[in-house]
C-alpha positions as CSV (number, residue, x, y, z in Angstrom):
1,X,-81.0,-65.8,35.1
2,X,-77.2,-66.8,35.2
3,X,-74.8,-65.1,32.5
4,X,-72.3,-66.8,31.2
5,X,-68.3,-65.9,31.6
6,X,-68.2,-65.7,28.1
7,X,-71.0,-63.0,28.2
8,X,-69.9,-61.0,31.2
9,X,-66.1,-60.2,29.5
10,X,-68.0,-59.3,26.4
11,X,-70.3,-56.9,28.3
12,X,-67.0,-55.5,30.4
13,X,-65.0,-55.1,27.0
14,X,-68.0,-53.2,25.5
15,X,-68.5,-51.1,28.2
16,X,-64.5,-50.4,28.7
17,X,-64.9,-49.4,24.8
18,X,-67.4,-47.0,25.2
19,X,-66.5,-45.3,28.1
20,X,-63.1,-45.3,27.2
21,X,-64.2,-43.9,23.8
22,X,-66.7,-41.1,25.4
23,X,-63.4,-39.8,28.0
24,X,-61.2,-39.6,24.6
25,X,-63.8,-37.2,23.2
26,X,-64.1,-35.5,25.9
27,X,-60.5,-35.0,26.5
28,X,-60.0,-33.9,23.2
29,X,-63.2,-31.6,23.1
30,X,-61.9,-29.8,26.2
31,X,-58.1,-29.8,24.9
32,X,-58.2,-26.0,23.8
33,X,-59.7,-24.8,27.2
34,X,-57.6,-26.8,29.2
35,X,-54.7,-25.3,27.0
36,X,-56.4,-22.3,27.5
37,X,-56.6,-22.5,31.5
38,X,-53.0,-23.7,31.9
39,X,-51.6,-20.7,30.3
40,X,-53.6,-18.2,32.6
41,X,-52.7,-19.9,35.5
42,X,-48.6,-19.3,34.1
43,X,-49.5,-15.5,33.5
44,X,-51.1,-15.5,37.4
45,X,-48.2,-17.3,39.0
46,X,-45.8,-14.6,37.0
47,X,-47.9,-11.9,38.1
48,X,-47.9,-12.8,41.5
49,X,-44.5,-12.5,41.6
50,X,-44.6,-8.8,41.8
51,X,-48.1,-7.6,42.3
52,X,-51.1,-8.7,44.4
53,X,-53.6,-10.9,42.7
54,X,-57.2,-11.6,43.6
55,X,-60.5,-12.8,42.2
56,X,-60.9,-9.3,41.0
57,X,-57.5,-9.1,39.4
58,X,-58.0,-9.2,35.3
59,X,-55.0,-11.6,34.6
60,X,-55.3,-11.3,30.6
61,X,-55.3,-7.7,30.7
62,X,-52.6,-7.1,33.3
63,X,-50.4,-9.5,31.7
64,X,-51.1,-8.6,28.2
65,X,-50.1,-4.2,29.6
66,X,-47.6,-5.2,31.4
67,X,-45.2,-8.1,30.9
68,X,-42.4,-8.1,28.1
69,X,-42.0,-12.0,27.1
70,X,-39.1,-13.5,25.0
71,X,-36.5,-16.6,25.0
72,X,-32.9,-16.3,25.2
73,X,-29.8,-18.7,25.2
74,X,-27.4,-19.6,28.6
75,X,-25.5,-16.8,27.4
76,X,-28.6,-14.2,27.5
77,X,-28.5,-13.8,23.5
78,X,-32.2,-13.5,22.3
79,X,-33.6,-16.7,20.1
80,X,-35.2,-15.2,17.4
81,X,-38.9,-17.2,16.6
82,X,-39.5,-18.9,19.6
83,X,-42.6,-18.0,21.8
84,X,-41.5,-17.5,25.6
85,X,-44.8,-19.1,26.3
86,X,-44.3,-22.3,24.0
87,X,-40.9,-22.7,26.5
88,X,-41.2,-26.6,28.1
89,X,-39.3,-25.9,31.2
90,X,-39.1,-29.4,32.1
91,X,-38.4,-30.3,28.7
92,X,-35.3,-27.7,28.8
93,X,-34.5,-28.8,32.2
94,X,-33.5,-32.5,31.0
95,X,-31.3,-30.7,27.8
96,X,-27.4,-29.9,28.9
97,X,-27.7,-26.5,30.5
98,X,-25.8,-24.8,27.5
99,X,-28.6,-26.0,25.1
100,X,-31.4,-24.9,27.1
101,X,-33.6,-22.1,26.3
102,X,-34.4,-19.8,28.7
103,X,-37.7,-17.8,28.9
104,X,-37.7,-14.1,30.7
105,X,-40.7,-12.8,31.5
106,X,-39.7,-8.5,31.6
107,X,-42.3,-5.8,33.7
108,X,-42.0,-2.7,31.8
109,X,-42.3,0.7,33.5
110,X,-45.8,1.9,31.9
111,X,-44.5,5.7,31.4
112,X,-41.4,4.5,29.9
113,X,-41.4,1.4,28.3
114,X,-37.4,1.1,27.8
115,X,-37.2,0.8,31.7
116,X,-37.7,-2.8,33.4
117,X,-39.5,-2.7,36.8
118,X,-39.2,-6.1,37.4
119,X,-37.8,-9.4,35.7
120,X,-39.9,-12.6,36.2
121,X,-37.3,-15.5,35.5
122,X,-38.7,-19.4,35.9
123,X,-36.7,-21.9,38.0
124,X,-37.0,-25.6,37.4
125,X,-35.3,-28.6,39.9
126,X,-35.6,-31.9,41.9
127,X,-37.0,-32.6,45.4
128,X,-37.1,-35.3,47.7
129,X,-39.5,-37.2,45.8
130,X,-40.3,-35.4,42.2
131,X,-39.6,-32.5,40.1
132,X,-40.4,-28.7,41.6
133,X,-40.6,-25.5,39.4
134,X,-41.7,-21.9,40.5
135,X,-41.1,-18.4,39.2
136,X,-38.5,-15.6,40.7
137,X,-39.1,-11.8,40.3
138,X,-36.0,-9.9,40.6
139,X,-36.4,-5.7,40.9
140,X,-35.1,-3.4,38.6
141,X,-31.5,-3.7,40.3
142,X,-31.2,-7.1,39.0
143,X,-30.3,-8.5,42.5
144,X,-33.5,-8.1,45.0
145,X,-35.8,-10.7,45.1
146,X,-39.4,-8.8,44.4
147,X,-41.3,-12.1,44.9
148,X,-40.9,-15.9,44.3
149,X,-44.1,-18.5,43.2
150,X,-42.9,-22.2,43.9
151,X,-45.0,-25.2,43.2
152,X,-44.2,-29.3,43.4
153,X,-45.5,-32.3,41.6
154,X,-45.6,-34.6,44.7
155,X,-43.3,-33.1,48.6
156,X,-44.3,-34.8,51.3
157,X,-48.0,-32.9,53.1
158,X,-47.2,-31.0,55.3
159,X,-43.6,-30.9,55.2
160,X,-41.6,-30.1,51.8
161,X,-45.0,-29.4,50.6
162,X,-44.9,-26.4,52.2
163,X,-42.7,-24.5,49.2
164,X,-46.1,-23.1,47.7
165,X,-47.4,-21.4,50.8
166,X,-47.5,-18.0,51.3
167,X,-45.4,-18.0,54.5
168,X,-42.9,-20.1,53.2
169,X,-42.4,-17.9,49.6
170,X,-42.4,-14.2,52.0
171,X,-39.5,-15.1,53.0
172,X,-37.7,-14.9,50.2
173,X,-39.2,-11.5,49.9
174,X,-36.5,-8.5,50.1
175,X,-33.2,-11.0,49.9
176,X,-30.5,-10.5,47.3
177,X,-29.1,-12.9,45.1
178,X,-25.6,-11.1,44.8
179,X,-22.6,-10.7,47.3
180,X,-20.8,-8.0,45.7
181,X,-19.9,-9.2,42.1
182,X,-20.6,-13.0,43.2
183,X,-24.3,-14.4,42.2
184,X,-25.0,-16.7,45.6
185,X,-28.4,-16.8,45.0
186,X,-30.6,-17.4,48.7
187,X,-29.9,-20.3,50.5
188,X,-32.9,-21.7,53.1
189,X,-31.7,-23.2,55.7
190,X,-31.8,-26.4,57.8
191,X,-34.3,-26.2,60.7
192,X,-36.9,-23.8,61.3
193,X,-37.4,-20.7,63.4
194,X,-33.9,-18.7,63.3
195,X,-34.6,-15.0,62.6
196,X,-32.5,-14.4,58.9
197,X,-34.0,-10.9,58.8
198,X,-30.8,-8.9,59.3
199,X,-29.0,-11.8,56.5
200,X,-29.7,-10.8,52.8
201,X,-28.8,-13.9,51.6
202,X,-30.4,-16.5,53.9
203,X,-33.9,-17.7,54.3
204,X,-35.6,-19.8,57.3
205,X,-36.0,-23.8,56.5
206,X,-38.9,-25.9,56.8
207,X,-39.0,-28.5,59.9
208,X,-38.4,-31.9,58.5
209,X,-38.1,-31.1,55.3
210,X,-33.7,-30.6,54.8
211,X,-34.3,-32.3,51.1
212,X,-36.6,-30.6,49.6
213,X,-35.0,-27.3,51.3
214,X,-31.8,-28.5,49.7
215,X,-33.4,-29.3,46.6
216,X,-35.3,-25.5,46.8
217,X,-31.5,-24.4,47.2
218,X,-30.3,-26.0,44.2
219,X,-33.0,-24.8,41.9
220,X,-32.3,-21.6,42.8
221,X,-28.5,-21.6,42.4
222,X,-28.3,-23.5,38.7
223,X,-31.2,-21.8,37.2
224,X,-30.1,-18.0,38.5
225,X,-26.9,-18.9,37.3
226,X,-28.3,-19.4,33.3
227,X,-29.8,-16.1,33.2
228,X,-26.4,-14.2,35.0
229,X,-25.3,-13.3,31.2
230,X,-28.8,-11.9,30.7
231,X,-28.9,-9.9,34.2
232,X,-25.3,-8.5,33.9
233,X,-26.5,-7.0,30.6
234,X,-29.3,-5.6,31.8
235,X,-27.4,-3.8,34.7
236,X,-24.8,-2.7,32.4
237,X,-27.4,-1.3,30.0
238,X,-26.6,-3.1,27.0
239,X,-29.5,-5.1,25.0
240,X,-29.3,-9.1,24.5
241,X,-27.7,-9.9,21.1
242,X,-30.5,-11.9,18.8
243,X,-30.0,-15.4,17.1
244,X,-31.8,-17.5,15.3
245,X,-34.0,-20.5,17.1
246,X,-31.9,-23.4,16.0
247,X,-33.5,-26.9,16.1
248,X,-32.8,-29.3,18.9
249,X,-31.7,-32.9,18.6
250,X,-33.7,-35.4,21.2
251,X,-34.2,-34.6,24.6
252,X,-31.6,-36.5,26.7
253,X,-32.8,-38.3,29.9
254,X,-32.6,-36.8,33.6
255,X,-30.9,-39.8,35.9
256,X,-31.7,-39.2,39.5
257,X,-30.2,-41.2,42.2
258,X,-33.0,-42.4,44.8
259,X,-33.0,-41.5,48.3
260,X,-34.1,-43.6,51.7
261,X,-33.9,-40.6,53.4
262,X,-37.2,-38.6,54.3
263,X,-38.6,-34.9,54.8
């Protein structure tokens, strides 16, 4: 038997209702675990900074021993009442870089507590094609690079996609972010297979990817240089000053120019 039109859009309305309905539920059922599962997957990517992590790795429990978390201002004063872990970076990332706040993520020495291992510092930036974020873990000096995590939203396979492998983020592994007195940060550079090894400040590119590579490079550079109040303090010795969390006005827009060049 025929239906008629009138029918069939009532049947595909009804249907769009419900399913649309039964998804909502379910999104908002599973709301706390996926809450839940994006802030583990934070605490692995800052652990992996410094240590090895594998299926046997307890990331609550090493996190919760070890890391030291707290938010401070572009000039490395403490925010008082702000959760490091309730830090937008993205949403920071579109404020004017004196209004941003700035989580640090701190690696205490276990037999002293007052002595950092390692500081865990997130990094936020633009690609060729969307935003990129990752995590750098700076040693107790301040100035080596322990270990970086990067991750992308949408670099080309296979090419600038290539910032959250393994080989691509050993690299960085041992370099220095300091020339003397000067913060340069680490530069990767155009083209791929130069040896940088005896260069502390220089890391090998990905092929076909300059963009992103230059995009990885000015990540690095602005972000590093928000938390250089913070770091000279900490080499110096003397604690960050506290201030109160003040509230923010609205979250200005990011213009980016588009690009008809490729990785």
């Amino acid at each position: 038997m025929r239906q008629s039109n009138l029918y069939i859009i009532l049947y595909a309305a009804a249907l769009t209702v419900v399913c649309g309905g039964l998804l909502a539920l379910a999104s908002e059922g599973l709301k706390e675990r996926q809450q839940a599962n994006i802030a583990l997957e934070q605490k692995k990517n800052i652990l992996g900074t410094v240590m090895p992590i594998d299926k046997n790795t307890d990331v609550e429990e090493e996190y919760s021993n070890k890391v030291k978390s707290f938010v401070i201002d572009s000039k490395g004063n403490v925010i008082e009442g702000v959760n490091a872990a309730d830090v937008v970076v993205l949403a920071e990332y579109k404020k004017p870089t004196d209004q941003r706040m700035l989580p640090v993520y701190e690696f205490r020495n276990e037999s002293n507590p007052d002595k950092i291992d390692f500081v865990v510092l997130p990094v936020f930036g633009f690609g060729l094609w969307d935003n990129i974020w990752g995590f750098v873990a700076l040693q107790e000096d301040m100035n080596t690079i322990q270990g970086v995590s990067f991750q992308h939203k949408g670099e080309t396979p296979g090419l600038g996609a290539r910032i959250d492998s393994k080989d691509i983020q050993d690299r960085y592994k041992g370099k220095s972010i300091y020339d003397g007195a000067t913060l340069v940060a680490v530069t990767m550079m155009k083209g791929e297979g130069v040896d940088y090894s005896s260069d502390t400040h220089k890391v090998d590119g990905m092929s076909g990817a300059t963009l992103t590579a230059k995009g990885v490079n000015s990540m690095l550079s602005g972000y590093l240089a928000l938390y250089e109040s913070y770091l000279k303090r900490v080499k110096s010795g003397s604690a960050a000053t506290k201030t109160e969390a003040v509230e923010e006005g609205p979250v200005a827009e990011v213009e980016t120019e588009s690009s008809d060049e490729t990785n």
